[in-house]
Gaussian input, Z-matrix of N, CA and C with variables (Angstrom, degrees):
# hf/3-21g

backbone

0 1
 N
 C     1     B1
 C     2     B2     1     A1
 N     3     B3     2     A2     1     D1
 C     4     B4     3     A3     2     D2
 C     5     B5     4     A4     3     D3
 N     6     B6     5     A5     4     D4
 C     7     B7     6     A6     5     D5
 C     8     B8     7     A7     6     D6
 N     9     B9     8     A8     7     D7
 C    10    B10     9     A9     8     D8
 C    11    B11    10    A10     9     D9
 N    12    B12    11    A11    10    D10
 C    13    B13    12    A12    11    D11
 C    14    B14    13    A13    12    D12
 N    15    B15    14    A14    13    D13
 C    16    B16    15    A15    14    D14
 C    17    B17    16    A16    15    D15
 N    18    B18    17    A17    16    D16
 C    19    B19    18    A18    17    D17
 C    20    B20    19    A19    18    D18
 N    21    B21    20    A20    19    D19
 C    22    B22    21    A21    20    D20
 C    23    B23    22    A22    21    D21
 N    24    B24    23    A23    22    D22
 C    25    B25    24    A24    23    D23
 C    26    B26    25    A25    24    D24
 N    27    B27    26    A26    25    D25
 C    28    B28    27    A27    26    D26
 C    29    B29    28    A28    27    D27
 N    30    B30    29    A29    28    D28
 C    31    B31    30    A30    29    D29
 C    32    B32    31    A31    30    D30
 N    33    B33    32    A32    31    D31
 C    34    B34    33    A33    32    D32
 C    35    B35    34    A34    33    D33
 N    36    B36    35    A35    34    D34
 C    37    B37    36    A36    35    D35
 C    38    B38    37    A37    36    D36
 N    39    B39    38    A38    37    D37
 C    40    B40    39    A39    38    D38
 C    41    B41    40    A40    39    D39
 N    42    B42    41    A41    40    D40
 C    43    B43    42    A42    41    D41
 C    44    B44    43    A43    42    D42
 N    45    B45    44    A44    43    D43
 C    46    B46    45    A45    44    D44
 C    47    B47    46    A46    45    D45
 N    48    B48    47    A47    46    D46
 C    49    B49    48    A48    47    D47
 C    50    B50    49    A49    48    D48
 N    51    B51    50    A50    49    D49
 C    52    B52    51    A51    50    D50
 C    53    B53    52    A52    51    D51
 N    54    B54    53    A53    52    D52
 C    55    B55    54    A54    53    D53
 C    56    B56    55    A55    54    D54
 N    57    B57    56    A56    55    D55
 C    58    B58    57    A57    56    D56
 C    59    B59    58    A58    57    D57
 N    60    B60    59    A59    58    D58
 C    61    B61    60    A60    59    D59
 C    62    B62    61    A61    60    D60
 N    63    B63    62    A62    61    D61
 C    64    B64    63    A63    62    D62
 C    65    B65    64    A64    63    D63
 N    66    B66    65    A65    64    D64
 C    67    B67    66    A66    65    D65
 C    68    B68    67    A67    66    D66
 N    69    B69    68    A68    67    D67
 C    70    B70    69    A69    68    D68
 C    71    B71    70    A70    69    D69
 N    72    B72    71    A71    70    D70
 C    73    B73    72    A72    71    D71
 C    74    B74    73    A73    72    D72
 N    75    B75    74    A74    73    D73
 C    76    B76    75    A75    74    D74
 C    77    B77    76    A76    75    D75
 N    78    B78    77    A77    76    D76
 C    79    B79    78    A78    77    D77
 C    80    B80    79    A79    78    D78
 N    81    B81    80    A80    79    D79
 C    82    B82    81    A81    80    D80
 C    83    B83    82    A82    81    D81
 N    84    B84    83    A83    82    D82
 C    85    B85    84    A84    83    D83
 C    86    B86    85    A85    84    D84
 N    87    B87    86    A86    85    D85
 C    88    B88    87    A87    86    D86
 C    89    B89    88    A88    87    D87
 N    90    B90    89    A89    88    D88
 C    91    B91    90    A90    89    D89
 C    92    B92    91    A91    90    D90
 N    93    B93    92    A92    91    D91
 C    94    B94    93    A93    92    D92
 C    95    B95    94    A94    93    D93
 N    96    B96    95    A95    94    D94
 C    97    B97    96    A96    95    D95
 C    98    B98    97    A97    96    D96
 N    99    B99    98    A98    97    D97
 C   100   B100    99    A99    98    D98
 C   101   B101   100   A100    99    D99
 N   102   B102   101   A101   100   D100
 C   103   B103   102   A102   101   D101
 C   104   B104   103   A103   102   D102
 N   105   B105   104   A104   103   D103
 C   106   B106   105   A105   104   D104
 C   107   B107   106   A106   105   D105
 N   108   B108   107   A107   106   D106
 C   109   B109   108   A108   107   D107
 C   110   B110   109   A109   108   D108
 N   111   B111   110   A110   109   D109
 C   112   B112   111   A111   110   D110
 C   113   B113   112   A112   111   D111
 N   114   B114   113   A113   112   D112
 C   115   B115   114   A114   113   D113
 C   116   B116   115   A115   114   D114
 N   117   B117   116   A116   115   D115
 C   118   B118   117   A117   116   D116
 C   119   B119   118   A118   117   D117
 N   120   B120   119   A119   118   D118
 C   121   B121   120   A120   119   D119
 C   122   B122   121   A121   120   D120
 N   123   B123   122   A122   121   D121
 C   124   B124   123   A123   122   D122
 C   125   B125   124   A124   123   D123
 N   126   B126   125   A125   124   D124
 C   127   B127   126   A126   125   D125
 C   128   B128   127   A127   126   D126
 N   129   B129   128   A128   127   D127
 C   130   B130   129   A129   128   D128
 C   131   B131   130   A130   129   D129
 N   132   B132   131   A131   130   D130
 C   133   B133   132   A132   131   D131
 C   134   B134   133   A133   132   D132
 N   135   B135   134   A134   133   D133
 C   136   B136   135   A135   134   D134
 C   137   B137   136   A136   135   D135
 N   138   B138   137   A137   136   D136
 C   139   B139   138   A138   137   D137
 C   140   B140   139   A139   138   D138
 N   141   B141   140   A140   139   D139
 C   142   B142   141   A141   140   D140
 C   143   B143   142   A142   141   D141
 N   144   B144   143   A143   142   D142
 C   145   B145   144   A144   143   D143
 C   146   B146   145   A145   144   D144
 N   147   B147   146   A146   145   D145
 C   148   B148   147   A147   146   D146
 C   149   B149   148   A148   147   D147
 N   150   B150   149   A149   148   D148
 C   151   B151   150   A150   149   D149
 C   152   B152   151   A151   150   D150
 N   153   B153   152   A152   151   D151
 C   154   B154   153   A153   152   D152
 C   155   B155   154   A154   153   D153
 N   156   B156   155   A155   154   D154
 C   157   B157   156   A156   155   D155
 C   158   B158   157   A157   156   D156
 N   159   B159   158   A158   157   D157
 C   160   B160   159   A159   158   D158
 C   161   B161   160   A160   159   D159
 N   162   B162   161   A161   160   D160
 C   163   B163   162   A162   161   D161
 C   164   B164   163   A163   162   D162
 N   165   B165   164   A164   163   D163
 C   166   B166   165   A165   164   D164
 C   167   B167   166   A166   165   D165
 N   168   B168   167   A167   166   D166
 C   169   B169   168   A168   167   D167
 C   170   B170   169   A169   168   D168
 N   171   B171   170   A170   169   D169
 C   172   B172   171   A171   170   D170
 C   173   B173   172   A172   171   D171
 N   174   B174   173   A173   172   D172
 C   175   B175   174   A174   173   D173
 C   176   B176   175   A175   174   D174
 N   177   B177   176   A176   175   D175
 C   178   B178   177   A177   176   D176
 C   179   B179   178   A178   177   D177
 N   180   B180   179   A179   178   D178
 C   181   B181   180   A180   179   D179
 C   182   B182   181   A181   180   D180
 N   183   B183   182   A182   181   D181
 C   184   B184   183   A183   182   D182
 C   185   B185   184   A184   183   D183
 N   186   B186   185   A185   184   D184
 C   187   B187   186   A186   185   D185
 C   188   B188   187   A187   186   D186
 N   189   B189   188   A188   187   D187
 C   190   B190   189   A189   188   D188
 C   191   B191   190   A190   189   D189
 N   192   B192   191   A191   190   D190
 C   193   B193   192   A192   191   D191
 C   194   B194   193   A193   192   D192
 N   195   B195   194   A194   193   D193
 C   196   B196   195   A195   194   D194
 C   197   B197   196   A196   195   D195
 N   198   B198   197   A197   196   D196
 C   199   B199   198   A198   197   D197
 C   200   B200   199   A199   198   D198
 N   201   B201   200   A200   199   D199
 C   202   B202   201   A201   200   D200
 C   203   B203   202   A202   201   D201
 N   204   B204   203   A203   202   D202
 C   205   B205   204   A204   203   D203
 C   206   B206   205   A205   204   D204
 N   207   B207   206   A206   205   D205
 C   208   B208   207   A207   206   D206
 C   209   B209   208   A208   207   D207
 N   210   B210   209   A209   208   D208
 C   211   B211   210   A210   209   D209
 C   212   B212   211   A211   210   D210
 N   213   B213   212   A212   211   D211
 C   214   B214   213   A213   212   D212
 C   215   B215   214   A214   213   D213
 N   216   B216   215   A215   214   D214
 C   217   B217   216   A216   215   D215
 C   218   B218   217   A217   216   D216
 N   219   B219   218   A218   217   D217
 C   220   B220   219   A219   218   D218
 C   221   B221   220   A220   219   D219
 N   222   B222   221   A221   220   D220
 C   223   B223   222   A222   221   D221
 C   224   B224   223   A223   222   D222
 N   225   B225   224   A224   223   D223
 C   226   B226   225   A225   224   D224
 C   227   B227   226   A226   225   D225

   B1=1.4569
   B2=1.5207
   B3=1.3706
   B4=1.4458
   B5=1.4974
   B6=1.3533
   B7=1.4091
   B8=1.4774
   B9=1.5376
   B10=1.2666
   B11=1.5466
   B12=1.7471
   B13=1.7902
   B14=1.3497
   B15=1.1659
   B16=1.3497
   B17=1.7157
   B18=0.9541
   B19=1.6645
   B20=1.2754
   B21=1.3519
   B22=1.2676
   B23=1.9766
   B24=1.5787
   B25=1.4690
   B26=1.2210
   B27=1.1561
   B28=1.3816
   B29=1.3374
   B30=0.8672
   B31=1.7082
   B32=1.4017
   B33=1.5353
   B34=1.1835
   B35=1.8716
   B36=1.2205
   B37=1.8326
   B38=1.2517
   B39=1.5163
   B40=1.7413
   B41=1.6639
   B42=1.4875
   B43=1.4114
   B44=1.2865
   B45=1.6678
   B46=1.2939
   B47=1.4404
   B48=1.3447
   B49=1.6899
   B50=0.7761
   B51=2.1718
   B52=1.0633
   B53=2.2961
   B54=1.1648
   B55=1.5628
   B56=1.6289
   B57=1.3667
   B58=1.7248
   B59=1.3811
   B60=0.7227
   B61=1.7156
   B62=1.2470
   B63=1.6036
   B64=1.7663
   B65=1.2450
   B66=1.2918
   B67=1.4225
   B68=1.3634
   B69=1.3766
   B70=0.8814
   B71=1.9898
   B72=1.3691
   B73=1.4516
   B74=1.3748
   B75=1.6148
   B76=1.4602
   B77=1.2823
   B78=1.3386
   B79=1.1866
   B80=1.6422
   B81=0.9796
   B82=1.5153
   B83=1.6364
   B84=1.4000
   B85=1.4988
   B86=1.5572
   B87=1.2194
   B88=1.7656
   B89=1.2968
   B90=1.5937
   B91=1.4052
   B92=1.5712
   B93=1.8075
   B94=1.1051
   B95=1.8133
   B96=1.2999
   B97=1.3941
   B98=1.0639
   B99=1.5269
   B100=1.4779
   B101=1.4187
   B102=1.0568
   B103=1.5468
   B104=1.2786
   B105=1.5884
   B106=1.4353
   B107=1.6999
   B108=1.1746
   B109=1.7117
   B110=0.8638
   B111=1.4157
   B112=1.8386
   B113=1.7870
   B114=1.1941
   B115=1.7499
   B116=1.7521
   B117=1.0943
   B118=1.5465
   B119=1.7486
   B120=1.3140
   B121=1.4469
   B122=1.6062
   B123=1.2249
   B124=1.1848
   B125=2.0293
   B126=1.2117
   B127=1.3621
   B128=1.6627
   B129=1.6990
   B130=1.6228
   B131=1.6433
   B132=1.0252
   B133=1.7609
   B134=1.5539
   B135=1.5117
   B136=1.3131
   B137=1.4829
   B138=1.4075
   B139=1.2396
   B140=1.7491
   B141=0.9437
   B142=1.3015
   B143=1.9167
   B144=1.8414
   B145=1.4440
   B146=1.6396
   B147=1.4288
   B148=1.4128
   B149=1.5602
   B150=1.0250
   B151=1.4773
   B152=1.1764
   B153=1.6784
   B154=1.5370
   B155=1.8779
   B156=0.6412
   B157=2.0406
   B158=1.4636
   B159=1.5948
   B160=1.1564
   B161=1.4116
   B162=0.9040
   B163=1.6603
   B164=1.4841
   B165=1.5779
   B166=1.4233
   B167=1.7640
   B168=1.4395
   B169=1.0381
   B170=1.3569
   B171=1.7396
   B172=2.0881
   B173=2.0188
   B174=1.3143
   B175=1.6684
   B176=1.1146
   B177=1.2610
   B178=1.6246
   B179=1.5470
   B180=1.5125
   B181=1.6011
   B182=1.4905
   B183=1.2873
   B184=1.6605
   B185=1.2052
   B186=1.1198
   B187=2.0529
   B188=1.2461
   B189=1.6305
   B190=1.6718
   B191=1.2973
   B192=1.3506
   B193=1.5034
   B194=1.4109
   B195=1.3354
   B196=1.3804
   B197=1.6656
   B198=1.4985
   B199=1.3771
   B200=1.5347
   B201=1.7425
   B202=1.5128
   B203=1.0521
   B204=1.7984
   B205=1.3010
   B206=1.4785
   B207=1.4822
   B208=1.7174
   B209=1.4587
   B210=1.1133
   B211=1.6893
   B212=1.3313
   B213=1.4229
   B214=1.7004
   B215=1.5584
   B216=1.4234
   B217=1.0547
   B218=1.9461
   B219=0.9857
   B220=1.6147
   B221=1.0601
   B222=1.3461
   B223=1.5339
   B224=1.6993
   B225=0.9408
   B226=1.6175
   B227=1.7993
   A1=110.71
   A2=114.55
   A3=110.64
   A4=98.34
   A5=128.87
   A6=127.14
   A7=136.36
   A8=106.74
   A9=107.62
   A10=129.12
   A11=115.59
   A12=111.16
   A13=101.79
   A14=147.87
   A15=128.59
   A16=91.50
   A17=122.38
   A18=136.00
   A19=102.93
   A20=139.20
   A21=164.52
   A22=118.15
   A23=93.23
   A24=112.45
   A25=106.93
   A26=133.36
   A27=146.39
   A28=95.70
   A29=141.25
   A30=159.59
   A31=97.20
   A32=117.92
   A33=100.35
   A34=90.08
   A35=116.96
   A36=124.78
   A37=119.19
   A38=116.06
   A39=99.75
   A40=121.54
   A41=106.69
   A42=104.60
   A43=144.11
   A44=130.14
   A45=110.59
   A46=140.08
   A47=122.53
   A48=101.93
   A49=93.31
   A50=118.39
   A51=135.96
   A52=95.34
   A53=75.04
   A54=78.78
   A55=124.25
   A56=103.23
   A57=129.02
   A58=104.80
   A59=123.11
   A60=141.77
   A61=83.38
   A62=94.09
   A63=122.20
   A64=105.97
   A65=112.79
   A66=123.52
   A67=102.49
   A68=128.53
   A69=115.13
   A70=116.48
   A71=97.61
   A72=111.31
   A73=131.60
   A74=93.92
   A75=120.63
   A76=125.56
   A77=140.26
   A78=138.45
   A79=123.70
   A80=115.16
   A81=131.39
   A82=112.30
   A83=106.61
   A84=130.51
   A85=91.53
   A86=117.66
   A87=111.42
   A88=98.61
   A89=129.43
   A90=151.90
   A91=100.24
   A92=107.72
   A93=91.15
   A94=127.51
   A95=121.67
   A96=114.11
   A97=115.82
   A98=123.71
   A99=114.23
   A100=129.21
   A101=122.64
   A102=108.82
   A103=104.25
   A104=132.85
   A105=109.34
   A106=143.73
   A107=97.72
   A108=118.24
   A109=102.16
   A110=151.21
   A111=144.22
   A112=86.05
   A113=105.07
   A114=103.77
   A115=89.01
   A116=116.88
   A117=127.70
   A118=108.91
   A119=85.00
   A120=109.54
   A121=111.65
   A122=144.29
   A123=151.30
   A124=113.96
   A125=131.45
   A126=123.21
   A127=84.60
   A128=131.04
   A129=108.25
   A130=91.26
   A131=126.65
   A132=123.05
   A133=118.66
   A134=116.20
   A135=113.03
   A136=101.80
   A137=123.23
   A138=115.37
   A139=98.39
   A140=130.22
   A141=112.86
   A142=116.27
   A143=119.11
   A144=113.15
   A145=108.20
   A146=107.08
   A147=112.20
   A148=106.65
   A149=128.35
   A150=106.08
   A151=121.26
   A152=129.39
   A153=117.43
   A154=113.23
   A155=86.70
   A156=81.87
   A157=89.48
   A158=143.67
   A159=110.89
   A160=123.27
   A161=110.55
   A162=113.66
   A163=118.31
   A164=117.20
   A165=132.97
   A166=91.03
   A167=132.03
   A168=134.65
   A169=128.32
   A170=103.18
   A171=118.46
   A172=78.73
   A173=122.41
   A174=102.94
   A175=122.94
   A176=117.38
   A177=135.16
   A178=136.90
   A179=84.50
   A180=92.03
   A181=121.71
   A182=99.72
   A183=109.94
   A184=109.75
   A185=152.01
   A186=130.97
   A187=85.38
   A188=130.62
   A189=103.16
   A190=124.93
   A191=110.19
   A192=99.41
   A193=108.13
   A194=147.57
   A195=145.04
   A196=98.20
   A197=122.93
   A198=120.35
   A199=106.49
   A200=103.36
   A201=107.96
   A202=118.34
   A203=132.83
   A204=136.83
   A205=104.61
   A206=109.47
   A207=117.32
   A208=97.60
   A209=100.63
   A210=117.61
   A211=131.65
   A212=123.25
   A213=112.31
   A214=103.62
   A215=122.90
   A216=140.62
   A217=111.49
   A218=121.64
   A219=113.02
   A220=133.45
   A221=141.33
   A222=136.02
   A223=105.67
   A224=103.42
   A225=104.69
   A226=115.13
   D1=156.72
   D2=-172.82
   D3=-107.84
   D4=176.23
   D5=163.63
   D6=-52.37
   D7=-40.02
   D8=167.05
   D9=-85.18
   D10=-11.60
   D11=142.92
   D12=-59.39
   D13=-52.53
   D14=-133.22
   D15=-79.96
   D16=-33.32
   D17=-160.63
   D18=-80.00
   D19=-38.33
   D20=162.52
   D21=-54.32
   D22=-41.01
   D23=161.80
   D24=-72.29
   D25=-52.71
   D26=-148.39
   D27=-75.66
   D28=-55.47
   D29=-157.96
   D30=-78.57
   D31=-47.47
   D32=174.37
   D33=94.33
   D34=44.67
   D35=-174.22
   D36=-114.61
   D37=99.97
   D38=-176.97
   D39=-47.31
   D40=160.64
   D41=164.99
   D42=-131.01
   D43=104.32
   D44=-158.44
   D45=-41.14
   D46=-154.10
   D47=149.84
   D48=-84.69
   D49=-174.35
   D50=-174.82
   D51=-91.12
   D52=129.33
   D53=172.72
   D54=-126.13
   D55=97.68
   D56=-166.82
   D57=-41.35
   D58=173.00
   D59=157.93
   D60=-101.95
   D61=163.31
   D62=178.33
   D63=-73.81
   D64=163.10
   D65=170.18
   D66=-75.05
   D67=-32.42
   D68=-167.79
   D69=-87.99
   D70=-9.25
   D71=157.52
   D72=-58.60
   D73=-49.56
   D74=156.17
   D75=-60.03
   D76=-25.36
   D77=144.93
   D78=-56.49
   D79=-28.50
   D80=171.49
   D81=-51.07
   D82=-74.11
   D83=168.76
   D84=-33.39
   D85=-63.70
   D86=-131.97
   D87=-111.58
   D88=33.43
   D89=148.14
   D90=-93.39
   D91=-67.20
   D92=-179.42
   D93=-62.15
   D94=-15.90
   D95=161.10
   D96=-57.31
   D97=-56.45
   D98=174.70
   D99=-60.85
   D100=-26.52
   D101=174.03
   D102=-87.21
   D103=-17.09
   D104=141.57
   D105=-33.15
   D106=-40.06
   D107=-175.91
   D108=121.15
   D109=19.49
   D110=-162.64
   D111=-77.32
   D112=148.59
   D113=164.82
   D114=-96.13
   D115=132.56
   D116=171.33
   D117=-135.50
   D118=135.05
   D119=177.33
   D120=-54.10
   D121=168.06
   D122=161.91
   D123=-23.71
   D124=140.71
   D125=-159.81
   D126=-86.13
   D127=-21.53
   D128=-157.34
   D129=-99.19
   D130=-64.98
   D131=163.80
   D132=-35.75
   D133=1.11
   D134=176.55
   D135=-114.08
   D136=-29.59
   D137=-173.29
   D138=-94.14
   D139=-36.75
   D140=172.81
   D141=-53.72
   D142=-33.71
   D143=175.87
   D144=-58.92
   D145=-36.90
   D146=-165.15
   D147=-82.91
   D148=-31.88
   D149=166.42
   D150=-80.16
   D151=-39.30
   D152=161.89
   D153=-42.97
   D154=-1.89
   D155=-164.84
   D156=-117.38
   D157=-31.63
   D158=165.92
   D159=-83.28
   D160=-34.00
   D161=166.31
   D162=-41.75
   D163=-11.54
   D164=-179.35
   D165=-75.89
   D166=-43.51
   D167=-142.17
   D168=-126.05
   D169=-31.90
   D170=-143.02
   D171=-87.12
   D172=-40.40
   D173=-176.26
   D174=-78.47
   D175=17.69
   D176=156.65
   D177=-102.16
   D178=-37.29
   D179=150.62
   D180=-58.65
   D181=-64.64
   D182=175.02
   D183=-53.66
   D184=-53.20
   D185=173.33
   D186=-51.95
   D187=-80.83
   D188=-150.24
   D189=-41.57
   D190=-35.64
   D191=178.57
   D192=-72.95
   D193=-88.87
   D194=147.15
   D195=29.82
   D196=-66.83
   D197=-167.60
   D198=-55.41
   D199=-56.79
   D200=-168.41
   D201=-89.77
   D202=22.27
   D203=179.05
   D204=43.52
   D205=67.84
   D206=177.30
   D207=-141.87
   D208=131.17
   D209=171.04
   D210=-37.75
   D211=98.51
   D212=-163.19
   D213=-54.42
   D214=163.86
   D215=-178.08
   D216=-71.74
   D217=117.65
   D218=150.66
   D219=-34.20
   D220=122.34
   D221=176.39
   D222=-80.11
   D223=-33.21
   D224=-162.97
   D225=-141.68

């Protein structure tokens, strides 16, 4: 478990599903990394790590915020 399930348990906070950003959102982000200079791995092996791994997390973020009337975070 990460900190913000456990906090989310703790509280006693329902949780939606996890609801992704687009790929095509995700393409956004990870253009602008690259024309930063980021060395990035392939865009389809990268967006498949990154949504398994937010789905670990983003419907936990979202109740906490929801709970504490705080502004969800931007992805991109």
């Amino acid at each position: 478990s990460t900190a913000v399930q456990l906090l989310c348990f703790y509280v006693g906070l329902p949780i939606d599903v996890c609801e992704l950003m687009t790929q095509e959102e995700f393409g956004t982000g990870y253009e602008r990394l690259a024309a930063a200079g980021f060395e990035l791995k392939d865009r389809e092996s990268s967006w498949r790590t990154f949504a398994g791994r937010r789905c670990q997390y983003a419907a936990y973020v979202s109740a906490l915020c929801k709970y504490y009337a705080a502004a969800e975070p931007k992805w991109v």
